[in-house]
C-alpha positions, 0 to 999 in steps of 0.5 A: 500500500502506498504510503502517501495514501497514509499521509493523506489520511493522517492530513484529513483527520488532523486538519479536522482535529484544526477545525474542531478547535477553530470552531470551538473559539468560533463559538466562543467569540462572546463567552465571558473569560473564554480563552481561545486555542490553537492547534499546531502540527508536527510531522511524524515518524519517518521511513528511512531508505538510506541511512547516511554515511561519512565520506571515506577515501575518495567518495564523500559523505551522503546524506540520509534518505527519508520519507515522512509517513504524515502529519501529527498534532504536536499540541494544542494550546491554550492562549491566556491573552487578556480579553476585552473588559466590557462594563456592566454596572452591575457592582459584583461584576469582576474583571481581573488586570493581572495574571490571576484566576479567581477561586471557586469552591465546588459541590464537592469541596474541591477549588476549581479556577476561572477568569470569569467574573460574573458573580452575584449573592444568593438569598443566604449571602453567598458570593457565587456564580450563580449559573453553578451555584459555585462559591468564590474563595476569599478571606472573611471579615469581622468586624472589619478585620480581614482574616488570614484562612481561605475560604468561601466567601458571605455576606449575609443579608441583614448584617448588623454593625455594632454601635461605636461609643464616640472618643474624639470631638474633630473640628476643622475649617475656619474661624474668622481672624477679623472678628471682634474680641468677645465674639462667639459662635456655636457648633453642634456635634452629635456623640455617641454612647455606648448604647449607640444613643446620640446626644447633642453637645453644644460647642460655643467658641469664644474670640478671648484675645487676638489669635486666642479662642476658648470652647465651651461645651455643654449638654445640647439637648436633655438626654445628657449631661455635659462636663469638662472644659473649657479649651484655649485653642491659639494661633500663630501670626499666619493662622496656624495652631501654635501646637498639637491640636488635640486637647490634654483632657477629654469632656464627659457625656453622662446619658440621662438616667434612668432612662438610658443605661449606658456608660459615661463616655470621654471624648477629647476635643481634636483642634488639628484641622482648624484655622484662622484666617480673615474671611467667615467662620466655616467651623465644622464639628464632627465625632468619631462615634456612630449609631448601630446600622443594618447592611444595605448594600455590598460594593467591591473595590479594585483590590477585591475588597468586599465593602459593606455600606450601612444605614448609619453612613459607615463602611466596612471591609466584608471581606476580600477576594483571594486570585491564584496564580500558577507556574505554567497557566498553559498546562491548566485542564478545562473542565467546562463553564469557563472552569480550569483544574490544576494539572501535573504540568501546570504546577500548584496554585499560589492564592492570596489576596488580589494586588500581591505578588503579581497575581492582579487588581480587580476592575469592578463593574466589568467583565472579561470576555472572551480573548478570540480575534475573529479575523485571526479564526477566520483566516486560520479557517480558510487555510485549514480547509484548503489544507484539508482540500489538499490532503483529499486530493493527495488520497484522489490521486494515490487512489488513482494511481493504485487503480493504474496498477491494477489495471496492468494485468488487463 
C-alpha cells in the first residue's frame, strides 16, 4: 500500500482535529473569560531508505534518505491573552488586570479556577456564580478585620454593625481672624454612647484675645449631661495652631438616667484641622462615634475588597477576594463553564489576596470576555480547509494511481 495514501489520511483527520478547535473559539467569540486555542502540527515518524554515511577515501559523505509517513498534532494550546473588559454596572461584576484566576469552591469541596467574573449573592449571602451555584474563595471579615484562612466567601443579608461609643470631638475649617474680641459662635456635634444613643453637645467658641479662642461645651439637648472644659485653642501670626491640636483632657457625656443605661463616655476635643484666617467662620464639628446600622448594600473595590455600606453612613471591609496564580497557566485542564483544574504540568496554585505578588487588581463593574480575534479564526479557517482540500486530493490521486496498477494485468 502506498504510503502517501497514509499521509493523506493522517492530513484529513488532523486538519479536522484544526477545525474542531477553530470552531470551538468560533463559538466562543462572546463567552465571558473564554480563552481561545490553537492547534499546531508536527510531522511524524519517518521511513528511512538510506541511512547516511561519512565520506571515506575518495567518495564523500551522503546524506540520509527519508520519507515522512504524515502529519501529527504536536499540541494544542491554550492562549491566556487578556480579553476585552466590557462594563456592566452591575457592582459584583469582576474583571481581573493581572495574571490571576479567581477561586471557586465546588459541590464537592474541591477549588476549581476561572477568569470569569460574573458573580452575584444568593438569598443566604453567598458570593457565587450563580449559573453553578459555585462559591468564590476569599478571606472573611469581622468586624472589619480581614482574616488570614481561605475560604468561601458571605455576606449575609441583614448584617448588623455594632454601635461605636464616640472618643474624639474633630473640628476643622475656619474661624474668622477679623472678628471682634468677645465674639462667639456655636457648633453642634452629635456623640455617641455606648448604647449607640446620640446626644447633642453644644460647642460655643469664644474670640478671648487676638489669635486666642476658648470652647465651651455643654449638654445640647436633655438626654445628657455635659462636663469638662473649657479649651484655649491659639494661633500663630499666619493662622496656624501654635501646637498639637488635640486637647490634654477629654469632656464627659453622662446619658440621662434612668432612662438610658449606658456608660459615661470621654471624648477629647481634636483642634488639628482648624484655622484662622480673615474671611467667615466655616467651623465644622464632627465625632468619631456612630449609631448601630443594618447592611444595605455590598460594593467591591479594585483590590477585591468586599465593602459593606450601612444605614448609619459607615463602611466596612466584608471581606476580600483571594486570585491564584500558577507556574505554567498553559498546562491548566478545562473542565467546562469557563472552569480550569490544576494539572501535573501546570504546577500548584499560589492564592492570596488580589494586588500581591503579581497575581492582579480587580476592575469592578466589568467583565472579561472572551480573548478570540475573529479575523485571526477566520483566516486560520480558510487555510485549514484548503489544507484539508489538499490532503483529499493527495488520497484522489494515490487512489488513482493504485487503480493504474491494477489495471496492468488487463
Amino acid at each position: 500500500m502506498m504510503r502517501s495514501l497514509f499521509s493523506g489520511v493522517s492530513g484529513l483527520k488532523n486538519h479536522q482535529t484544526r477545525m474542531d478547535v477553530i470552531g470551538n473559539n468560533i463559538a466562543n467569540v462572546n463567552t465571558v473569560g473564554f480563552k481561545s486555542s490553537r492547534t499546531n502540527f508536527q510531522d511524524v515518524l519517518s521511513q528511512t531508505l538510506q541511512g547516511a554515511a561519512s565520506a571515506q577515501g575518495n567518495r564523500g559523505g551522503t546524506n540520509p534518505m527519508q520519507v515522512g509517513l504524515g502529519v501529527g498534532i504536536a499540541s494544542i494550546d491554550t492562549i491566556f491573552t487578556d480579553g476585552s473588559f466590557q462594563p456592566t454596572g452591575k457592582l459584583t461584576d469582576l474583571s481581573i488586570q493581572g495574571q490571576g484566576f479567581f477561586v471557586l469552591h465546588d459541590s464537592s469541596g474541591n477549588n476549581i479556577y476561572t477568569r470569569a467574573g460574573n458573580f452575584d449573592f444568593d438569598k443566604q449571602g453567598n458570593f457565587l456564580v450563580p449559573g453553578t451555584g459555585f462559591k468564590v474563595m476569599g478571606y472573611q471579615g469581622t468586624n472589619g478585620t480581614v482574616g488570614t484562612s481561605l475560604g468561601p466567601l458571605q455576606v449575609p443579608v441583614g448584617t448588623a454593625m455594632a454601635p461605636k461609643a464616640s472618643s474624639k470631638a474633630m473640628f476643622s475649617k475656619n474661624l474668622d481672624a477679623a472678628a471682634d474680641i468677645g465674639k462667639s459662635l456655636s457648633k453642634t456635634v452629635t456623640a455617641y454612647d455606648t448604647n449607640g444613643s446620640a446626644h447633642n453637645v453644644s460647642c460655643t467658641f469664644t474670640k478671648t484675645g487676638i489669635g486666642t479662642w476658648s470652647m465651651a461645651v455643654a449638654a445640647g439637648d436633655a438626654t445628657s449631661t455635659v462636663t469638662g472644659g473649657p479649651y484655649t485653642i491659639t494661633f500663630n501670626a499666619d493662622g496656624t495652631l501654635t501646637a498639637g491640636g488635640a486637647a490634654a483632657a477629654g469632656f464627659v457625656v453622662t446619658p440621662a438616667a434612668p432612662g438610658n443605661p449606658a456608660a459615661a463616655v470621654t471624648i477629647t476635643p481634636d483642634f488639628s484641622g482648624i484655622t484662622q484666617y480673615a474671611g467667615d467662620a466655616t467651623l465644622v464639628g464632627d465625632s468619631d462615634g456612630y449609631k448601630s446600622g443594618t447592611l444595605q448594600n455590598v460594593s467591591i473595590d479594585p483590590n477585591g475588597s468586599l465593602m459593606g455600606r450601612f444605614d448609619n453612613g459607615q463602611s466596612q471591609v466584608m471581606g476580600k477576594v483571594a486570585l491564584a496564580i500558577f507556574e505554567n497557566p498553559a498546562g491548566l485542564t478545562k473542565v467546562g463553564s469557563n472552569m480550569f483544574i490544576e494539572s501535573s504540568n501546570s504546577g500548584t496554585a499560589a492564592i492570596d489576596q488580589g494586588g500581591v505578588g503579581g497575581r492582579g487588581t480587580f476592575s469592578p463593574g466589568t467583565l472579561e470576555m472572551s480573548n478570540v480575534d475573529l479575523a485571526n479564526e477566520f483566516s486560520s479557517m480558510i487555510i485549514t480547509q484548503r489544507g484539508f482540500q489538499a490532503n483529499s486530493k493527495i488520497i484522489t490521486v494515490t487512489d488513482e494511481m493504485l487503480q493504474d496498477l491494477a489495471n496492468l494485468k488487463r
